[in-house]
C-alpha positions as a Markdown table, in Angstrom:
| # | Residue | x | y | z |
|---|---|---|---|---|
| 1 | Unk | 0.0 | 0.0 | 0.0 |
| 2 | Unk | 2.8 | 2.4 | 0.4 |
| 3 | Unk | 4.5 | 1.8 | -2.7 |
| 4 | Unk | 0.8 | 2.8 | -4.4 |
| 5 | Unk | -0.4 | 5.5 | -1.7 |
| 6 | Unk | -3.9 | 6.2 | -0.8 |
| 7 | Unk | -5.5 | 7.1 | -3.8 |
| 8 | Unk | -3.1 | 5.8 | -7.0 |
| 9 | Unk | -4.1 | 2.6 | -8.9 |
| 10 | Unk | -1.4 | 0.2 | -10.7 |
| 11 | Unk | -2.5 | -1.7 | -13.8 |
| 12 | Unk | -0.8 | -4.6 | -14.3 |
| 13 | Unk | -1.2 | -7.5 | -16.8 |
| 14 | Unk | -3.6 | -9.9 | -15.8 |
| 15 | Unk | -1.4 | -13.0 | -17.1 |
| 16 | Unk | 1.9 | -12.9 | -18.3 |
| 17 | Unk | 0.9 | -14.2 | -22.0 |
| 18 | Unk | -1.8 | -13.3 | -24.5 |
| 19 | Unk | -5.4 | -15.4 | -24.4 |
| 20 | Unk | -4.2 | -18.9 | -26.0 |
| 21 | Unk | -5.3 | -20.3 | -29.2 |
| 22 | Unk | -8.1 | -23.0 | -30.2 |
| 23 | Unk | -6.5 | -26.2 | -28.9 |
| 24 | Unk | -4.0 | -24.4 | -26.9 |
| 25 | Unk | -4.0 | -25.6 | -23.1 |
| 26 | Unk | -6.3 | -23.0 | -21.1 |
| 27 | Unk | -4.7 | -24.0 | -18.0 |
| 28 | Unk | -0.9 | -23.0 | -17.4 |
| 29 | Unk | -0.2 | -24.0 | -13.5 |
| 30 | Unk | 2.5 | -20.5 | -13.4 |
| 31 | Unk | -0.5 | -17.9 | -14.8 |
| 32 | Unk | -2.5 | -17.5 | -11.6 |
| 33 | Unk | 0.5 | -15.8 | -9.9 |
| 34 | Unk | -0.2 | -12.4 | -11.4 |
| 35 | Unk | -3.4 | -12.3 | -9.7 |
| 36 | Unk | -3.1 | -14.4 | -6.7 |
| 37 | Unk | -0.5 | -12.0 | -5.4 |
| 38 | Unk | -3.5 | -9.7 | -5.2 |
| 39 | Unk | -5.5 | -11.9 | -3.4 |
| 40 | Unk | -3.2 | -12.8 | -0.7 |
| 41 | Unk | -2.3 | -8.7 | 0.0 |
| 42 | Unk | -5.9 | -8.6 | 0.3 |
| 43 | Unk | -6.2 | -5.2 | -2.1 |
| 44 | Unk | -9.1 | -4.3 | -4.4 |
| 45 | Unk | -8.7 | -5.7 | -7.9 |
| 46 | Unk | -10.8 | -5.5 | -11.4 |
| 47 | Unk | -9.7 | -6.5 | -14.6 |
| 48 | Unk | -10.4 | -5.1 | -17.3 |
| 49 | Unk | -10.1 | -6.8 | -21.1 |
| 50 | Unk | -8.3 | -4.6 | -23.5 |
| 51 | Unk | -10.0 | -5.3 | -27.1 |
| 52 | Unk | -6.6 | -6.8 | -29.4 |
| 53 | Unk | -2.7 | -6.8 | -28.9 |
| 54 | Unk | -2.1 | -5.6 | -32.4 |
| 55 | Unk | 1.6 | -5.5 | -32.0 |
| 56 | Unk | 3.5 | -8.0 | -30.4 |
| 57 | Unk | 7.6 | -9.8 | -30.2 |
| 58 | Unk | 6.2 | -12.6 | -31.2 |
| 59 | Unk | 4.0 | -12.4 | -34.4 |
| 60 | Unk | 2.1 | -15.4 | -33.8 |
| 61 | Unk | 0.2 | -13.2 | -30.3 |
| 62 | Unk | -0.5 | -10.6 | -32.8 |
| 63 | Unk | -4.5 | -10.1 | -32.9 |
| 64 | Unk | -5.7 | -11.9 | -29.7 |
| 65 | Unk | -7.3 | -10.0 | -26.7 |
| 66 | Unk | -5.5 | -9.4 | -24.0 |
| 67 | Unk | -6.6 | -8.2 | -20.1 |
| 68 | Unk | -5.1 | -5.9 | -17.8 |
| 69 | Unk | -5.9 | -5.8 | -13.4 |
| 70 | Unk | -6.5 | -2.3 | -12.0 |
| 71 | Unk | -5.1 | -2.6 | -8.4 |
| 72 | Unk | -5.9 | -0.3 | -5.9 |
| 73 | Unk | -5.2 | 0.4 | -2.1 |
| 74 | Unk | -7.5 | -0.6 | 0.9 |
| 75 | Unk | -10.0 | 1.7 | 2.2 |
């Protein structure tokens, strides 16, 4: 809470890769720990989906939706 202060909001990525693919594995057991961290600090958290990543390192990420969290303090 003090590295955000009272009234400032971090976003954040809500996994660390894009959405997967048709046939692609949905469940990746390392991905929950960008928002479980949340969880266990107990703050207020949204997420919010962010329409396409058009640009991307990899090409094959290019056009698939992508989420971000909005964290906020307590109180």
């Amino acid at each position: 809470e003090e590295l955000i202060g009272p009234r400032a909001v971090m976003i954040c990525p809500s996994l660390p890769n894009p959405a997967p693919r048709h046939a692609e594995p949905l469940l990746r057991v390392l991905d929950s720990g960008q928002t479980s961290i949340f969880n266990a600090m107990e703050l207020p958290v949204t997420a919010v989906p962010v329409p396409f990543l058009t640009t991307s390192r990899d090409s094959s990420c290019a056009g698939l939706p992508l989420g971000v969290q909005v964290v906020a303090s307590r109180g």
